[in-house]
C-alpha positions, 0 to 999 in steps of 0.5 A: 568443864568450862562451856564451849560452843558446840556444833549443831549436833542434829546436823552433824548425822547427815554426815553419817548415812548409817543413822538413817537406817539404825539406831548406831550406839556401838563407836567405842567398837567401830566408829560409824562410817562418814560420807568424807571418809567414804570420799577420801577412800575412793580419793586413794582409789583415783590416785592410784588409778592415775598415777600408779606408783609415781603416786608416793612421790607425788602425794601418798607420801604427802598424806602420811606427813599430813595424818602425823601432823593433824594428830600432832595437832590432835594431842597437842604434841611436838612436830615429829613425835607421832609415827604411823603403825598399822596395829597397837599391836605392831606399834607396841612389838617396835616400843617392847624391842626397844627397851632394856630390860636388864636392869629393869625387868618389870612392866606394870599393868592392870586387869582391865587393860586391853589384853594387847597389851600385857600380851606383848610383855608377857611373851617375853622371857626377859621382863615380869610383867606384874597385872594389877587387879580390880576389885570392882571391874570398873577401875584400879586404884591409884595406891596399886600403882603406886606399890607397884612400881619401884626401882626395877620397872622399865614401864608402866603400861596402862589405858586412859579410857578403860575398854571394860567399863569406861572409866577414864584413869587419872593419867597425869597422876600415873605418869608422875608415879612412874617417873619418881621410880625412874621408869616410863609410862606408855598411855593407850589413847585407842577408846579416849583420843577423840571423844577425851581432851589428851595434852601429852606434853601437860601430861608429861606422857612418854608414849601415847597410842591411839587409832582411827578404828573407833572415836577418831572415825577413820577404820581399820588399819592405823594407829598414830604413836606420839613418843616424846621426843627427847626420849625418842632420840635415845630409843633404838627399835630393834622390830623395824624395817624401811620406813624407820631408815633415815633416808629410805629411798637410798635403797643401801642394804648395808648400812642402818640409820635411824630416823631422827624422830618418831618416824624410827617406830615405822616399821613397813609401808603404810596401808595408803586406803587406811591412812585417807581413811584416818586423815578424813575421820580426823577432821571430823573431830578437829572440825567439831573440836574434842573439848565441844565432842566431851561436852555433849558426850557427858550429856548423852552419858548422863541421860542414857545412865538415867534412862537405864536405870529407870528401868531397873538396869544394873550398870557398871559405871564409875560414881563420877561420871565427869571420870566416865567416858562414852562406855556404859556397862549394862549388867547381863545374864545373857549378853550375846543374845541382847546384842542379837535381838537389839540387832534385829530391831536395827539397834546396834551395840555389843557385848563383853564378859557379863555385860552389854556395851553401849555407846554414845557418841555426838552424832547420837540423840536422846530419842536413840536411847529412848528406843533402846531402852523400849527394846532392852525391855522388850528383851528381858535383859535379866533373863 
């Protein structure tokens, strides 16, 4: 990775008031709370209190186009490719209701997706959805892929950063795998926009998720979805409601028409304290650039990885660690009742099946790791 002038990441922890009061290593759940993102909330909040409804002419709507705009910027995506959802979950029922499955019944995915996903398929009775397995729990091969998907898959559903252990797939690769069958390929960017560089167009991406809940730093409530536009034009979400019309404000019951761009994957109106949220965490990271953010998050990785084992802790974590994320697995007997003790000495981090999760992001330091490890000594993590 070519080396790029990167911030002053001490000061970067001022912006956070958490990181005064606790050892914060937890973004790839939530990412921490922001003074901007805190002032960009009670900004709505003014709005609102000012100008009441007239507010959505005035400026809501105004924001919206904003919050599209900087992650158009974010993932080096065409102007109108990125629609607004208050959910994955919700972003990927308007996606599932728009494609045909009559033809193409099969939807490939993995074990190691976030369950979100396969979920949405697997509740319909008209397509077959086929999980690929992992042998290790960190990563799925690209040969699976590649056998699994032939002439009868509509998409090929996966993550680019693995919420399981971190590992950043080789989406290029997976995308070129699933256009040579004819089928399409839909990304989930909610643990890698942000703290991984995403181009969709380099990529040839058709669809790509993500979020402000974690590394983009803006909460709860808001996924950004970018759909490629040549595809988004022939794509009729048949889950969809006032937001996705052409011409919203006309008010016509009786007669449909689909927005031109990705706005068609809108479905209701957007939670506005949300998208201020987003918008300002966004700005955060656009500010610091994601190529700077990956630089020293590879940093970070790299020591804490050390430290860890240092201490005779078990990892599930990829060999490589330039095809790591800021997810590091720590092997448990008893991982709930790590995460309970390291939070009563203020040492936030979380747990999955088997493991303590741990991560770092660029507001974090090496003395942060330093004081993990003490605690998870303390802990006796093998018991």
């Amino acid at each position: 990775m070519a080396e790029v002038s990167a911030p002053n990441w001490s000061e970067t922890r001022a912006e956070f008031p958490t990181l005064a009061r606790k050892i914060y290593l937890n973004t790839c759940s939530l990412g921490a709370l922001s003074q901007r993102v805190r002032a960009a909330v009670n900004r709505h909040l003014d709005l609102w209190e000012e100008y009441g409804a007239s507010a959505w002419y005035k400026i809501w709507l105004g924001e919206c186009s904003a919050l599209r705009a900087s992650t158009e910027r974010l993932l080096n995506a065409p102007a109108g490719s990125v629609a607004l959802a208050p959910s994955v979950g919700v972003a990927l029922s308007s996606i599932a209701s728009a494609l045909d499955y009559r033809q193409r019944p099969k939807i490939v995915t993995t074990a190691l997706d976030f369950p979100t996903i396969p979920y949405q398929w697997l509740a319909r009775p008209d397509t077959d959805v086929v999980i690929l397995p992992s042998d290790d729990g960190i990563s799925v091969p690209l040969e699976r892929f590649a056998a699994a998907i032939d002439e009868r898959t509509a998409l090929v559903a996966t993550t680019h950063v693995l919420f399981a252990s971190g590992t950043i797939q080789p989406i290029d690769e997976i995308v070129a795998l699933a256009h040579a069958k004819g089928a399409l390929a839909l990304i989930d960017g909610y643990q890698a926009a942000g703290q991984v560089p995403v181009d969709v167009q380099a990529s040839n991406i058709d669809m790509y998720l993500t979020g402000g809940l974690k590394w983009l730093l803006g909460g709860t409530g808001i996924v950004e979805l970018y759909v490629r536009p040549e595809l988004a034009r022939t794509l009729e979400p048949t889950v969809t409601g006032w937001f996705a019309h052409a011409n919203q404000f006309a008010f016509d019951p009786e007669h449909f028409a689909y927005a031109p761009d990705a706005r068609r994957f809108e479905i209701g109106t957007p939670a506005l304290a949300a998208v201020y949220a987003a918008h300002a965490g966004m700005q955060i990271i656009l500010e610091h650039g994601v190529a700077a953010i990956r630089q020293r998050e590879l940093e970070l990785v790299a020591d804490l990885v050390e430290r860890l084992r240092a201490i005779g802790c078990r990892l599930s974590i990829s060999a490589d660690l330039q095809q790591h994320g800021g997810i590091v697995m720590i092997k448990a007997a008893d991982p709930a009742r790590i995460v309970k003790e390291l939070a009563e000495q203020q040492i936030i981090v979380d747990h999955r099946p088997g493991h303590v999760r741990v991560s770092p992001y660029f507001y974090n330091t090496e003395d942060d790791h330093a004081a993990l490890v003490a605690a998870l000594q303390r802990c006796d993590i093998t018991a």
